[in-house]
BAFI-3210 file (N, C-alpha, C; in Angstrom, 3 decimals, decimal comma, padded with zeros to 6 digits):
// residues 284
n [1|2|3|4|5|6|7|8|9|10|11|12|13|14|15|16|17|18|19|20|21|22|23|24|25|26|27|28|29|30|31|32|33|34|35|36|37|38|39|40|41|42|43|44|45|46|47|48|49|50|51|52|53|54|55|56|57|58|59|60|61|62|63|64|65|66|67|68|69|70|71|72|73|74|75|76|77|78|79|80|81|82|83|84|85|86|87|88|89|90|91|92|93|94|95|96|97|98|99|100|101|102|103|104|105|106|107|108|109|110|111|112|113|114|115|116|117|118|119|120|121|122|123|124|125|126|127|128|129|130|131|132|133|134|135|136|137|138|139|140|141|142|143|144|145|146|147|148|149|150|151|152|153|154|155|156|157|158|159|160|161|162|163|164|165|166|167|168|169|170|171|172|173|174|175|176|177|178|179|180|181|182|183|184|185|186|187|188|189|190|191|192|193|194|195|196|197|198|199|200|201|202|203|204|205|206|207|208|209|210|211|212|213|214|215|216|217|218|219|220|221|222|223|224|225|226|227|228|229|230|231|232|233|234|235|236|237|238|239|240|241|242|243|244|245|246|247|248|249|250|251|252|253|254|255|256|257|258|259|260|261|262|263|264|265|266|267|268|269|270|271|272|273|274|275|276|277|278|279|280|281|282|283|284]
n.u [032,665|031,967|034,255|034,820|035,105|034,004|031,516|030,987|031,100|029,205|027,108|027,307|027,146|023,933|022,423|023,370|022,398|019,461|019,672|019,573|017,429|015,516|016,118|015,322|012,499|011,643|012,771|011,973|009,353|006,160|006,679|006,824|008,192|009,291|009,727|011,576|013,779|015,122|015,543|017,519|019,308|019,742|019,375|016,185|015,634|016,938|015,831|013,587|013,836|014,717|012,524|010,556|011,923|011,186|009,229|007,903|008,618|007,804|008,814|008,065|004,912|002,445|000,913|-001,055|-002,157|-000,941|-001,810|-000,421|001,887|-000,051|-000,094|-000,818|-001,908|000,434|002,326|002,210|004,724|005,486|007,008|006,401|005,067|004,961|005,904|008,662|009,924|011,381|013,028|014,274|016,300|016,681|019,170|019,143|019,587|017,672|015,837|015,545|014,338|011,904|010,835|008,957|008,480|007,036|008,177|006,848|007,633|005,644|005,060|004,689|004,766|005,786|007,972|008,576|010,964|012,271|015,351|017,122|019,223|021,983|022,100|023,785|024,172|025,692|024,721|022,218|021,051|021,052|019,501|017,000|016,689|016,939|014,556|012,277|012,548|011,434|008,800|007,814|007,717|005,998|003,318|002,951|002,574|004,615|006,359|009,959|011,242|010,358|011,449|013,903|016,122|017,588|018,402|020,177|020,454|023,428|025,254|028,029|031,859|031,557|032,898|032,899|031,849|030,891|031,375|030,429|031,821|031,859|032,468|031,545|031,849|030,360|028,008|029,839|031,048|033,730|034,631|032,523|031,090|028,536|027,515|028,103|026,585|024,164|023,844|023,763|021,574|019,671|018,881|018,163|019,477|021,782|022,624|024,898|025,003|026,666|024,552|024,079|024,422|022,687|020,763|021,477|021,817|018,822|017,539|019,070|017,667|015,109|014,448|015,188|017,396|017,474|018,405|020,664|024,065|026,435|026,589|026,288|024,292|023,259|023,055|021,833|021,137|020,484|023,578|025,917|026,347|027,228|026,429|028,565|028,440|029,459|029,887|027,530|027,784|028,539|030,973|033,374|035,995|039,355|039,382|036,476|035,668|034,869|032,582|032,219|031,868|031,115|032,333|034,751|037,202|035,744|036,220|039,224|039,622|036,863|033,205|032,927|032,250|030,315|031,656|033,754|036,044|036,862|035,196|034,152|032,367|029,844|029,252|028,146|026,014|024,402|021,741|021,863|023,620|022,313|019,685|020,395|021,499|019,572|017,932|018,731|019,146|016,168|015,934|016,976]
n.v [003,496|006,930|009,191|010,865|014,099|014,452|013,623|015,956|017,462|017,239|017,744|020,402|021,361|020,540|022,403|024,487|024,947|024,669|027,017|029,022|028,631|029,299|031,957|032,759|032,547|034,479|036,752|037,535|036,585|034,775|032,142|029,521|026,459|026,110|029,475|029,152|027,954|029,376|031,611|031,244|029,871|026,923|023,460|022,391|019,604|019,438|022,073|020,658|018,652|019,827|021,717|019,677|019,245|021,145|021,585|019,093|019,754|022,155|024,526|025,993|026,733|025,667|027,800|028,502|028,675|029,596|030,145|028,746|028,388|026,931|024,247|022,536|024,187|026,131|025,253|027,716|028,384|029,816|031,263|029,913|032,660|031,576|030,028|030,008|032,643|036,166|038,238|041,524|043,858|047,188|049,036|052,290|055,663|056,708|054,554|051,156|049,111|046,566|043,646|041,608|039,341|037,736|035,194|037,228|039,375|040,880|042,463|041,375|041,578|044,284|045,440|048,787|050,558|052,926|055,160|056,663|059,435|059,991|057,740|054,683|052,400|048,740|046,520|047,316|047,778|045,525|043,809|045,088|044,243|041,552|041,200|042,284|040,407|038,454|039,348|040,195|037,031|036,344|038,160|037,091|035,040|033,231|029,997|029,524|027,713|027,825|030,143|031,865|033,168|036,386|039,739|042,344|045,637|047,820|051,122|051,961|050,035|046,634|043,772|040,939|037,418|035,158|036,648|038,758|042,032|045,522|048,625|051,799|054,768|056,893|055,927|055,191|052,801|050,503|047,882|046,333|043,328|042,710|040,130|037,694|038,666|038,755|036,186|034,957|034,849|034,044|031,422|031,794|031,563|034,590|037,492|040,286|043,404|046,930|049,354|051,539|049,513|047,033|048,836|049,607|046,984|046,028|048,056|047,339|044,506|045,021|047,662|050,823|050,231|047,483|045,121|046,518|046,838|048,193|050,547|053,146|053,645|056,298|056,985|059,328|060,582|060,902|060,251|059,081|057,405|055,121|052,760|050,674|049,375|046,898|045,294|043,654|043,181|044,022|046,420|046,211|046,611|046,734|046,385|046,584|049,118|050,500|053,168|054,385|057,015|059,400|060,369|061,648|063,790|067,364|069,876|071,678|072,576|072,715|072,329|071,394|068,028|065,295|062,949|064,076|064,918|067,543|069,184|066,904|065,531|064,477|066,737|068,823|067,840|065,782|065,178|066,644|068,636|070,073|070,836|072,313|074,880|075,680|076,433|077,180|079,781|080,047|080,781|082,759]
n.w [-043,914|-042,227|-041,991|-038,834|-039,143|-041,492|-040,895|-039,440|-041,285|-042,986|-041,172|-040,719|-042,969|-043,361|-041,295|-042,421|-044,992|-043,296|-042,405|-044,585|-045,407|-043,695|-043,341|-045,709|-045,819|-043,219|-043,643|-046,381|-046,536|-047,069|-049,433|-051,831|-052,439|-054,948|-055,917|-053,673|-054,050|-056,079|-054,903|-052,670|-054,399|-053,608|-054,641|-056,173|-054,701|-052,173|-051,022|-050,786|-048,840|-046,338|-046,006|-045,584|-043,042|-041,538|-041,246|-040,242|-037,285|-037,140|-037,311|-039,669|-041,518|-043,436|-045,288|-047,345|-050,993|-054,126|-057,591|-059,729|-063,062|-065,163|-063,655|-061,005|-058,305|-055,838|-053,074|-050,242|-047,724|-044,700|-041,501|-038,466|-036,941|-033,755|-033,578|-032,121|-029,548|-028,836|-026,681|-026,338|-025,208|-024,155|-022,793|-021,831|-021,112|-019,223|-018,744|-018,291|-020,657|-021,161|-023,865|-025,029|-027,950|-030,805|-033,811|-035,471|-035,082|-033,398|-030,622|-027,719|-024,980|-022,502|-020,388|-018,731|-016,707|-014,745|-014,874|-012,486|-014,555|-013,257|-011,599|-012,972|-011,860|-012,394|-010,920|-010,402|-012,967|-013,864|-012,417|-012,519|-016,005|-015,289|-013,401|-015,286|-017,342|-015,872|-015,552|-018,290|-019,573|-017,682|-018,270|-021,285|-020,663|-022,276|-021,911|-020,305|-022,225|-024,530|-025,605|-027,773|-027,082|-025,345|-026,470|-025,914|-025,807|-025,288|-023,803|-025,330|-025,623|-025,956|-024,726|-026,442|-025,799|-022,857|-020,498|-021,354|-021,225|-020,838|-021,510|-020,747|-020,821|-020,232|-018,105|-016,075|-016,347|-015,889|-017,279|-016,621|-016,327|-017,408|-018,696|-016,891|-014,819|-015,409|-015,939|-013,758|-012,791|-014,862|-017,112|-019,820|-023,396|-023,823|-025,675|-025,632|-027,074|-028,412|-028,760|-030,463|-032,750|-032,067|-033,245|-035,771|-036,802|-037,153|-038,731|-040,817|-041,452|-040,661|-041,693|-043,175|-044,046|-045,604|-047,870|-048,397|-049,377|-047,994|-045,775|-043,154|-040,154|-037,856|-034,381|-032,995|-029,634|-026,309|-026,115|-029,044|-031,427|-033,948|-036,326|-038,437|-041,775|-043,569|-046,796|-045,588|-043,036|-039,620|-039,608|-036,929|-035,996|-034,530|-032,084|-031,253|-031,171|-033,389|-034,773|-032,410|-031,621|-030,711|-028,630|-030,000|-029,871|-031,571|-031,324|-030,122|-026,725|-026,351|-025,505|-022,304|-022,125|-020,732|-020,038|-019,166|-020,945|-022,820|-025,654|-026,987|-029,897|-028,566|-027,031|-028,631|-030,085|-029,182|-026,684|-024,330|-025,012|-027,208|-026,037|-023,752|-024,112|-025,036|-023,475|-021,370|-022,926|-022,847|-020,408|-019,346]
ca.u [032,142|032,424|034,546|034,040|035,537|033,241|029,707|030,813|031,254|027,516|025,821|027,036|025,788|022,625|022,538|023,589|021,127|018,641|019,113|019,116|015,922|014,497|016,310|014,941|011,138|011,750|012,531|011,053|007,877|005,663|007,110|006,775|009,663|010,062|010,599|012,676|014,751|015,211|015,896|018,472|020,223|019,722|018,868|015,164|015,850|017,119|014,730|012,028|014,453|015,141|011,053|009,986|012,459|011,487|007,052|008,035|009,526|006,899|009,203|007,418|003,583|001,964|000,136|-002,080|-002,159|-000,680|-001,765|000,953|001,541|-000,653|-000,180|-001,664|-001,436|001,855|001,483|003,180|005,110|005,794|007,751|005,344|005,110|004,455|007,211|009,358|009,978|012,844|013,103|014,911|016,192|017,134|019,194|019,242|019,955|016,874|015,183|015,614|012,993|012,727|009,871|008,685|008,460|006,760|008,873|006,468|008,364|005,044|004,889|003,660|004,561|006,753|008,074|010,106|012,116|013,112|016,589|017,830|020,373|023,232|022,787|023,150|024,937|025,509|024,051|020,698|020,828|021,076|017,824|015,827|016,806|016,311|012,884|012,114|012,225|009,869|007,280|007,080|007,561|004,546|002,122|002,542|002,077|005,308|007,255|011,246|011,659|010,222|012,212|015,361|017,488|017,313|018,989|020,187|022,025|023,872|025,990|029,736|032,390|030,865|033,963|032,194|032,490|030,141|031,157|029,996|032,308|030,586|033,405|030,819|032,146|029,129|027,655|030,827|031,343|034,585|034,926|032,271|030,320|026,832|026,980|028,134|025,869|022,783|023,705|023,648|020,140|019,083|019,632|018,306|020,738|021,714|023,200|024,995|025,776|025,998|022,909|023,704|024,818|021,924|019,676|021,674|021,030|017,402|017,561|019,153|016,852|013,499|013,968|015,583|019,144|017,140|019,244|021,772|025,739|027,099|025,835|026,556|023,271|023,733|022,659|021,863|020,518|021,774|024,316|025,778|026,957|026,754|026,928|029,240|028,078|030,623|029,502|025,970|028,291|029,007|031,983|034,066|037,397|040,101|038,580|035,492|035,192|034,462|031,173|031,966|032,460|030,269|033,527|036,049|037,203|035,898|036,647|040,219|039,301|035,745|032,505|033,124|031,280|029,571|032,534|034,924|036,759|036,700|035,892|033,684|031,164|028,597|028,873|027,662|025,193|023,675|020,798|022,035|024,646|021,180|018,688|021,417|022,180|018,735|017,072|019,963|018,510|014,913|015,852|017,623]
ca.v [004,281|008,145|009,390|012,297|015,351|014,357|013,469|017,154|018,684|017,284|018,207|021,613|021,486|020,555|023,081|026,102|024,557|025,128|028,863|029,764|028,587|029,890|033,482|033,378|032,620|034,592|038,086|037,662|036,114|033,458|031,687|028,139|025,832|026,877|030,155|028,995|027,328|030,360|032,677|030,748|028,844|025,755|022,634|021,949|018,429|020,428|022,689|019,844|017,719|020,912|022,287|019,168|019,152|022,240|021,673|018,178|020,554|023,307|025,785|026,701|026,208|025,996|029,543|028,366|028,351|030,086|029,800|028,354|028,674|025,850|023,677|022,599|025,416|025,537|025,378|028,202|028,007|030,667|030,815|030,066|033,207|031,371|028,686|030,693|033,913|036,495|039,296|042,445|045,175|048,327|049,851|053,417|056,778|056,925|053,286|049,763|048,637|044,789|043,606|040,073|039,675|036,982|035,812|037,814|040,616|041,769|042,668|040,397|042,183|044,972|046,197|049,634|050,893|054,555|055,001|058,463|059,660|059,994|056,484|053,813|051,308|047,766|045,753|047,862|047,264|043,548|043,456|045,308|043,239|039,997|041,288|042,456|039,256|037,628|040,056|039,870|035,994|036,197|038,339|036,847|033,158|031,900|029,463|029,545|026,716|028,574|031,400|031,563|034,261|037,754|040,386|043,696|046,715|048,824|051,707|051,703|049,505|045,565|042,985|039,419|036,554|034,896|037,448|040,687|042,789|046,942|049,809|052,983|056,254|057,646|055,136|055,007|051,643|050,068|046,820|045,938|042,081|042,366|038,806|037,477|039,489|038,275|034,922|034,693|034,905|033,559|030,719|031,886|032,656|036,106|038,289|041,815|044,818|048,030|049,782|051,462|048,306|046,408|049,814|049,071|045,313|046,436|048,975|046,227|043,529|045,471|048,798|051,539|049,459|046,548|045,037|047,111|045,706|049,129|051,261|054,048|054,086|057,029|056,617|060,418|060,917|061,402|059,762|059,590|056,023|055,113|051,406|050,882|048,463|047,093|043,311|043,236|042,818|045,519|046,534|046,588|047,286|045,521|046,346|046,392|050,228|051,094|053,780|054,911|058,943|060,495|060,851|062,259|065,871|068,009|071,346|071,689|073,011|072,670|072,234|070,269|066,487|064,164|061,528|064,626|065,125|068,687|069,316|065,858|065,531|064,277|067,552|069,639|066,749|065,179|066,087|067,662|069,458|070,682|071,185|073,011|075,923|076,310|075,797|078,564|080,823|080,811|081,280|083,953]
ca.w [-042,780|-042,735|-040,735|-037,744|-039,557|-042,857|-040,630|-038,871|-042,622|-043,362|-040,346|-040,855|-044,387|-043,199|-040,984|-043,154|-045,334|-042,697|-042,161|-045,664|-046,140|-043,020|-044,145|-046,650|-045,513|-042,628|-044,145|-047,643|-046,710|-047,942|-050,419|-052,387|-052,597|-055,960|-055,129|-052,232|-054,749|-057,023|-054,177|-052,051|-054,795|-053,282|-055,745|-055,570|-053,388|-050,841|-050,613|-050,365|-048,144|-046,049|-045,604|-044,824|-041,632|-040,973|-041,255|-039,262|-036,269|-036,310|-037,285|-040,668|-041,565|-045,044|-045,455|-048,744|-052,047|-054,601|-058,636|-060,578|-064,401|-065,858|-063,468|-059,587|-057,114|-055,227|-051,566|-049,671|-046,390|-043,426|-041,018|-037,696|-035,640|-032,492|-032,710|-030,505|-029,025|-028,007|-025,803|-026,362|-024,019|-024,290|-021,442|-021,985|-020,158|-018,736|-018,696|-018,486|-021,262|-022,127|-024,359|-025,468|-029,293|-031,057|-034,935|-036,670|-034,122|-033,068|-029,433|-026,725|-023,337|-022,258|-019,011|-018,101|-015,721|-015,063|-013,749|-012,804|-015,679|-012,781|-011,542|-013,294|-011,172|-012,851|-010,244|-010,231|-014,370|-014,072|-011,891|-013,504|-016,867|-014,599|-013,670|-016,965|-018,103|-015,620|-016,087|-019,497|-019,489|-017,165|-019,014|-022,365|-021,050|-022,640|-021,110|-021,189|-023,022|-026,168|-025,431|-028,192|-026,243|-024,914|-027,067|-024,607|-026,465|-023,767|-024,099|-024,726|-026,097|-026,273|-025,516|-026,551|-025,221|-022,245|-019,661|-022,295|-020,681|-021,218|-021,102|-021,115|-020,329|-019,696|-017,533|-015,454|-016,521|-016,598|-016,890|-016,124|-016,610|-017,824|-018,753|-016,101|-014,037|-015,964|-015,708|-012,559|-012,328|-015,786|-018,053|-021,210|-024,071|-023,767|-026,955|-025,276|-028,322|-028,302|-028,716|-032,212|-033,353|-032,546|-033,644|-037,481|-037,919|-037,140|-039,866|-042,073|-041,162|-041,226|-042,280|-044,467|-045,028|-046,281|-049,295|-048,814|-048,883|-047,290|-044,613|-041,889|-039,421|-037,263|-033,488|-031,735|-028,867|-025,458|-026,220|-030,326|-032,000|-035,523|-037,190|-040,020|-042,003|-045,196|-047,503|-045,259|-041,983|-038,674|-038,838|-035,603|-035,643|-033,740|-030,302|-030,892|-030,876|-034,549|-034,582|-031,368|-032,845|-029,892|-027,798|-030,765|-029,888|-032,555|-030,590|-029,375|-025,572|-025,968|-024,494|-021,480|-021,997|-019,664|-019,770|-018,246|-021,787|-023,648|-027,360|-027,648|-030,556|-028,339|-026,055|-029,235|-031,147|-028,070|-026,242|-023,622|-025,784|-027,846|-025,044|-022,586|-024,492|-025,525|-021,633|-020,867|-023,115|-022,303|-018,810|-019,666]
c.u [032,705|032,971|034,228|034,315|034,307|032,163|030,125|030,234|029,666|027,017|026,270|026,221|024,512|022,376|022,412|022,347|019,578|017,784|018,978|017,828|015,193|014,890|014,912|013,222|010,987|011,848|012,102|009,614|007,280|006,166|006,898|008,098|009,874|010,541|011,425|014,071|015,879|015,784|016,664|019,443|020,850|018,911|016,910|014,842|015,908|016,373|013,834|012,224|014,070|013,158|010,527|010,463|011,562|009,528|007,186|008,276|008,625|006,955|008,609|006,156|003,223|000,515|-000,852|-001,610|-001,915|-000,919|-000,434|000,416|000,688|-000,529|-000,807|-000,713|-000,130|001,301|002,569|003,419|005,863|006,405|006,489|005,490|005,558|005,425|008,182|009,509|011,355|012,450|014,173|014,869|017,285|017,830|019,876|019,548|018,822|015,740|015,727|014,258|012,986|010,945|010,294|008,235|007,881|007,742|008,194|006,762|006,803|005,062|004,244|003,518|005,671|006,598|008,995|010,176|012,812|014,292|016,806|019,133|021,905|023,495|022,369|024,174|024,654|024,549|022,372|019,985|020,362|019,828|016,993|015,787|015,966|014,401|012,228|011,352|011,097|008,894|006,941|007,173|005,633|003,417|001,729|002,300|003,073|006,100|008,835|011,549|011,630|011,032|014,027|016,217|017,170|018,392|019,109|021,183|021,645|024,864|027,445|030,281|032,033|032,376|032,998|032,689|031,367|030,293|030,514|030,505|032,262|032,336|032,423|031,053|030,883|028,105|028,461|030,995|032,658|034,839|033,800|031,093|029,504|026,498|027,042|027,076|024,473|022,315|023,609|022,481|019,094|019,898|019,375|019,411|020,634|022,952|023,362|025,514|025,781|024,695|022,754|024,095|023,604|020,724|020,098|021,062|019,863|017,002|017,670|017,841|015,746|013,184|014,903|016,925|018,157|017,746|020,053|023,339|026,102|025,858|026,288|025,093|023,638|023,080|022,225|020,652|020,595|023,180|024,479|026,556|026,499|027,162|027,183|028,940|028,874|030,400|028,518|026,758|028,560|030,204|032,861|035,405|037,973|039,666|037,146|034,419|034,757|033,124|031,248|032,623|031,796|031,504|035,042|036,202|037,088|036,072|037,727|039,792|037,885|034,451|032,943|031,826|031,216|030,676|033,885|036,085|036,096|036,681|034,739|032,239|029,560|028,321|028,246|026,134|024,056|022,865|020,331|022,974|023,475|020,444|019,469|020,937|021,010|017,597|017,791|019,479|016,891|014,912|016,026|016,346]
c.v [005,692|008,341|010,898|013,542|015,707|014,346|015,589|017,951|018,327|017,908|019,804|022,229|021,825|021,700|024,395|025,956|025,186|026,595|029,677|029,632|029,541|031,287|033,420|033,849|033,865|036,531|038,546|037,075|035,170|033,266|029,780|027,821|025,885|028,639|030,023|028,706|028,551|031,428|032,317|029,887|027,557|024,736|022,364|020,345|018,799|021,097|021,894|019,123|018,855|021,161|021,083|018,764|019,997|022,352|020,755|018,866|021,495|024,546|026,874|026,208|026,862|026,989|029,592|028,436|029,117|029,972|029,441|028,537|027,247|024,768|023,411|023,936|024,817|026,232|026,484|028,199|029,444|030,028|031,130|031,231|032,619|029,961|028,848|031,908|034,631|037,920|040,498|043,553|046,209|049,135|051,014|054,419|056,945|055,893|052,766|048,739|047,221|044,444|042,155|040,460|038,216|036,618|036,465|039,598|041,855|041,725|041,744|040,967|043,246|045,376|047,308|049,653|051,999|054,161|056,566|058,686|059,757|058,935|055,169|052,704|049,994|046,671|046,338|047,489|046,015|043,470|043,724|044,555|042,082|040,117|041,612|041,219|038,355|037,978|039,401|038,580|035,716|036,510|037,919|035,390|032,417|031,423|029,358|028,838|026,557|029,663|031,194|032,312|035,834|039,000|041,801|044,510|047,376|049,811|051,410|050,641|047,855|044,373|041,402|038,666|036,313|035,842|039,078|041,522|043,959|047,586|051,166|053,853|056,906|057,563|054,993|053,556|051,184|048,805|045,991|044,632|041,862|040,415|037,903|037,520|039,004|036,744|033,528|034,643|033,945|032,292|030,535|031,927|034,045|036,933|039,852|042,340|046,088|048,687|050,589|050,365|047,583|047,150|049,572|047,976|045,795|047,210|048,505|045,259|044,116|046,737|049,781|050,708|047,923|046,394|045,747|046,417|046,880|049,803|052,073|054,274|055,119|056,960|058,729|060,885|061,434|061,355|059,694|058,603|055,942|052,932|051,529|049,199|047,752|044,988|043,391|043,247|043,958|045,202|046,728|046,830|046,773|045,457|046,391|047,823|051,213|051,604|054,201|056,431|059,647|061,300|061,336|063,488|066,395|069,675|071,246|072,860|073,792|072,435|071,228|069,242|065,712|063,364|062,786|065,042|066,998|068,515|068,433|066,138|065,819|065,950|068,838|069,018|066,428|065,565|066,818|068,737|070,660|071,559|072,469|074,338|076,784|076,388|077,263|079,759|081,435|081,235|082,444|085,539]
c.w [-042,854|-041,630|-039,718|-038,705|-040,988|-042,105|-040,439|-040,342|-042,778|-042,653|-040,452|-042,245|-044,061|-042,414|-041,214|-044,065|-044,731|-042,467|-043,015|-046,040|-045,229|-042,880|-044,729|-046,159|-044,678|-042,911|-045,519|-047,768|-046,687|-048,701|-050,947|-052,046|-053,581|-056,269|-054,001|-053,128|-055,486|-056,203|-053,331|-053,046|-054,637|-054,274|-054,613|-054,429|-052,567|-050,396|-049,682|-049,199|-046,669|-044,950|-045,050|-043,298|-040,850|-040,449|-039,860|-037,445|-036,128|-036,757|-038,705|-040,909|-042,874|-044,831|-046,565|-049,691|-053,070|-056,531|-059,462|-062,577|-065,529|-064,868|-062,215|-059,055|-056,309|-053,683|-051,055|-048,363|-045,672|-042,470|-039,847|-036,549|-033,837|-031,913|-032,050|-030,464|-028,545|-027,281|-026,035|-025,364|-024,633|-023,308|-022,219|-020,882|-018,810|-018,286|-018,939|-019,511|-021,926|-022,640|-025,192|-027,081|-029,282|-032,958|-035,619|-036,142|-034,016|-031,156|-028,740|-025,453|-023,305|-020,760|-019,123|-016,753|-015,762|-014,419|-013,936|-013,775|-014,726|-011,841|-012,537|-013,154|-011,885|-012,168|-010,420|-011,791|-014,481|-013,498|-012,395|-015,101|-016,425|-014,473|-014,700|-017,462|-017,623|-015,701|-017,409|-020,135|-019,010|-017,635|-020,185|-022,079|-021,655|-021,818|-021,500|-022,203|-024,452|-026,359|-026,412|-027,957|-026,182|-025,582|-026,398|-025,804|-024,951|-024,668|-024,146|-025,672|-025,276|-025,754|-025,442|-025,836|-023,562|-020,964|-020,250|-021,154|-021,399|-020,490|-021,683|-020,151|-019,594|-018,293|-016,158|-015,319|-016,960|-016,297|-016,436|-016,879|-016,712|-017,850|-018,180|-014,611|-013,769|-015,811|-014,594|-012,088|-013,318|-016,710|-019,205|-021,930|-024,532|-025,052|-026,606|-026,630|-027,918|-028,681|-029,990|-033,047|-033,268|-032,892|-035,529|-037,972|-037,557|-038,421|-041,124|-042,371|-041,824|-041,625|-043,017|-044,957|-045,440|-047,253|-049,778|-048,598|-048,044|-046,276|-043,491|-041,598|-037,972|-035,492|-033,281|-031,396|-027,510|-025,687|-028,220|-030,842|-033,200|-035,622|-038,297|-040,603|-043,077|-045,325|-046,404|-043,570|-041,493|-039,101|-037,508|-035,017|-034,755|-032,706|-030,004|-030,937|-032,360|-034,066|-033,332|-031,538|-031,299|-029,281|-028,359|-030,430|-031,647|-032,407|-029,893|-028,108|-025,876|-024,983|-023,400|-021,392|-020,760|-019,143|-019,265|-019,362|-022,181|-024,933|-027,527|-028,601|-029,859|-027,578|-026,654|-029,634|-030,719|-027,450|-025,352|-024,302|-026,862|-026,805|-023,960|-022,850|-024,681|-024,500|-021,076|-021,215|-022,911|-021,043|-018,628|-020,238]
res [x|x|x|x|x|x|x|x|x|x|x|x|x|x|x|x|x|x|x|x|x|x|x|x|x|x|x|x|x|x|x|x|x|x|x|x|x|x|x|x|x|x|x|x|x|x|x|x|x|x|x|x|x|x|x|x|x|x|x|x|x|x|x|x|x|x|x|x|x|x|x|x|x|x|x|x|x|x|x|x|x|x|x|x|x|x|x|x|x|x|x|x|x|x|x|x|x|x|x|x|x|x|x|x|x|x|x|x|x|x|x|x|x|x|x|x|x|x|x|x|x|x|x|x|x|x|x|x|x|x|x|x|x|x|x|x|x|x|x|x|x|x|x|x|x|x|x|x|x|x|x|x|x|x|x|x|x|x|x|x|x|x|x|x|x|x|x|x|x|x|x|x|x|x|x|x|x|x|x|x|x|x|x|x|x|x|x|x|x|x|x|x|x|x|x|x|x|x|x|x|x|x|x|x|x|x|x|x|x|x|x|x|x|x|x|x|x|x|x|x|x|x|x|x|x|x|x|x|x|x|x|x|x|x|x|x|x|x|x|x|x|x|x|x|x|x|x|x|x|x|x|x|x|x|x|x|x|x|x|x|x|x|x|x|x|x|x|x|x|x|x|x|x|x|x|x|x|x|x|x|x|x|x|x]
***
């Protein structure tokens, strides 16, 4: 009889198993199970063992037929758009924007939400999120239960962990409990980052850092964050605050910035630090 520590070691096998395949499908495409094989380094058993969990379940669907070299066509398998869904939000300077995705990350619904740039009280955040979500639950027709979690970047330093506790200067946020906040209303699973952090893995994922191992993605806009990327992974630095450059003094008794410091990057970079100077002079 096996014992607990050994079933655990399988079922994680199986498991890891799982997500390499559906990587793979998932951001390389259609593919056979002999390309699956070839491109995850998993023995062809596995593969076959593996896809047919995965057809059985929904989560991938055979896409047609592919010529093979002399022999029958090989069937290829996708990953099914429509076998579940996630939601992403964006809280920004100026909006609360949350939008329903389907996996082939095409759009299903979106809602905003202006907020004035000098409030943006936590409690008023969290609602509009909360509603967010039932809107665009509502107009696309899905039900939670397909729903595999709501992904929010916010400004500021990120600390993990089920309360996502947000330290943003800018925001006048200290301390304060997004996830907590959220969860109080919702019982999806919810995934808080910062907002150039989850603007990089995006970059990785589906666009210019594709297949890259390294990476600096630069954030600026009001506000001025970068993701460091090093072996395919963010970096984050013991606290969490790696890529947060907006707020470095690069002017000893400089412009005076938003967050009440002198000197800071963002107060040259940023787009009031841009727009200001140059609003000043046409007035002028």
């Amino acid at each position: 009889m096996m014992s607990g520590p050994e079933r655990r070691t399988v079922r994680d096998l199986r498991r890891g198993n799982r997500a390499i395949v559906l990587r793979a499908l998932y951001f390389g495409g259609p593919a056979s199970r002999q390309e699956l094989t070839g491109a995850t380094g998993l023995s062809a058993a596995t593969v076959s063992n593996v896809t047919a969990g995965l057809l059985a379940e929904g989560a991938i669907v055979e896409a047609g037929l592919v010529e093979s070299d002399g022999g029958r066509p090989r069937v290829l398998l996708r990953v099914d758009p429509e076998h579940g869904y996630a939601i992403g939000v964006d809280v920004g300077e100026t909006h609360v924007r949350v939008e329903l995705f389907d996996l082939a990350m095409t759009e299903r619904a979106k809602a905003d939400y202006a907020l004035r740039p000098a409030r943006h009280e936590a409690q008023l955040v969290a609602r509009h999120i909360l509603a967010g979500i039932d809107v665009v639950l509502a107009e696309a027709g899905v039900g939670r239960e397909r729903m595999l979690g709501v992904g929010i970047g916010v400004p500021g330093i990120v600390e993990h962990g089920p309360a996502a506790v947000i330290h943003a200067q800018t925001f006048g946020w200290e301390s304060v409990p997004l996830g907590t906040l959220l969860r109080a209303g919702t019982s999806l699973p919810l995934f808080v980052d910062n907002g150039a952090k989850t603007m990089g893995q995006a970059e990785l994922w589906f666009g210019a850092g594709r297949g890259a191992r390294h990476a600096i993605v630069a954030l600026v806009g009001s506000g001025v964050g970068a993701n460091i990327v090093t072996d395919g992974v963010t970096y984050r630095g013991v606290t969490g605050s790696a890529g947060e450059w907006g707020h470095t003094t690069v002017v000893v008794n400089g412009r005076r910035c938003r967050c009440g410091a002198l000197g800071c990057l963002e107060a040259y970079v940023g787009a009031e630090g841009v727009l200001g100077p140059a609003t000043r002079r046409r007035a002028g």
